[in-house]
C-alpha positions as CSV (number, residue, x, y, z in Angstrom):
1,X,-85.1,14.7,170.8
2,X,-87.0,17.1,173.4
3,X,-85.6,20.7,174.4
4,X,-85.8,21.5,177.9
5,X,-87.9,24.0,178.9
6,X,-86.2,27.3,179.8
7,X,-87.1,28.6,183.2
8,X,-87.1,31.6,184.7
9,X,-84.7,32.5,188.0
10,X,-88.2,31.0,190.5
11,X,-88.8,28.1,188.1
12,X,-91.7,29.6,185.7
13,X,-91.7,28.0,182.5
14,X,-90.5,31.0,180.4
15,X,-93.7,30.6,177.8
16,X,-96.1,30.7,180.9
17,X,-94.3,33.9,182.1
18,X,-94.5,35.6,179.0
19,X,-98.1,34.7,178.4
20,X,-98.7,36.0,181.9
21,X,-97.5,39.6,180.9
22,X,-99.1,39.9,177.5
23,X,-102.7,39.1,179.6
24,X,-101.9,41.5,182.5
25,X,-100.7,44.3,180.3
26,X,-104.2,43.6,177.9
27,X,-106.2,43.2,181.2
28,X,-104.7,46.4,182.5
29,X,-103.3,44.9,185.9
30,X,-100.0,46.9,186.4
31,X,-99.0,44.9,189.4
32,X,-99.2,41.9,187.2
33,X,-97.1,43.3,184.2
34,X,-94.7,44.7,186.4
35,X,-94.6,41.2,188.2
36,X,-93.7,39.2,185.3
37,X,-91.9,41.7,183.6
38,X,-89.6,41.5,186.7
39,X,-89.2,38.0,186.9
40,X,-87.8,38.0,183.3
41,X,-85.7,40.6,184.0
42,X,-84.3,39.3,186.7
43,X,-83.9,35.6,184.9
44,X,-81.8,37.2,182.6
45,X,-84.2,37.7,180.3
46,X,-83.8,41.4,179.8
47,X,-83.3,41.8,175.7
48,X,-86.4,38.8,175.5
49,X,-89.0,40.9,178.0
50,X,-87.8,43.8,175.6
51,X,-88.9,42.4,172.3
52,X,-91.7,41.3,174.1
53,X,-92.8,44.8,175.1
54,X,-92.3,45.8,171.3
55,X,-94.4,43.2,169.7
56,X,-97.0,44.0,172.6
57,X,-96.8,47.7,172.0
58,X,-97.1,47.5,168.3
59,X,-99.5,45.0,167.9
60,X,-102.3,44.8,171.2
61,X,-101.3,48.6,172.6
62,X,-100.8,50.6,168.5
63,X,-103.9,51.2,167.5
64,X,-105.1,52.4,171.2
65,X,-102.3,54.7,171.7
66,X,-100.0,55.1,168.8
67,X,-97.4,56.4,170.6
68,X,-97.3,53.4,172.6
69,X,-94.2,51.9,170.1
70,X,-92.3,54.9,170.1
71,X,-92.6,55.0,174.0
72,X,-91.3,51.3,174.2
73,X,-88.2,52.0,171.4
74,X,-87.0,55.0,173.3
75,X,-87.3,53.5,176.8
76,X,-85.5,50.4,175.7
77,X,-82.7,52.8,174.0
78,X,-82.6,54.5,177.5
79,X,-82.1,51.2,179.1
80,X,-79.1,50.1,176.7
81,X,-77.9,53.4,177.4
82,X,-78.2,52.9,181.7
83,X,-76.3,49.5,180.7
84,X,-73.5,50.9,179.0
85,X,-72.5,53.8,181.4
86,X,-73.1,51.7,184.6
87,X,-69.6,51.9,186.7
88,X,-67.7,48.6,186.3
89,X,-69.3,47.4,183.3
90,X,-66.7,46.6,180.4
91,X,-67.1,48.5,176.9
């Protein structure tokens, strides 16, 4: 039996998206990370690009800039946070 691909919200083929990112990010285009990072936030893909962002901090970004992880973790902390106390959303 074959899964289906999952797709982003445009129709990317979630693995392709992802890729995308990690290469912009290592390439150092930030019109292209924020692009694709974007599109998988908007695809509901929010917690995914996160983890994403972690392994990409710790393992192309950590020995670079070390700070890079801790950056990552407290941004997505700040995020959850934004999440939580938005008006209208249930606790």
């Amino acid at each position: 039996m074959q899964m289906k691909e999952m797709r982003t919200k445009i129709g990317y083929v979630l693995g392709e998206v992802v890729s995308a990112l990690q290469k912009s990010i290592r390439r150092g285009d930030e019109e292209g990370a924020l692009y694709w990072s974007l599109e998988l936030s908007e695809s509901s893909f929010g917690q995914y690009l996160w983890r994403r962002l972690l392994i990409i901090a710790s393992e192309d970004i950590g020995l670079a800039d070390p700070l890079a992880l801790v950056v990552t973790l407290v941004e997505h902390q700040g995020d959850d946070q934004v999440v939580l106390e938005a008006p209208g959303h249930a606790q």
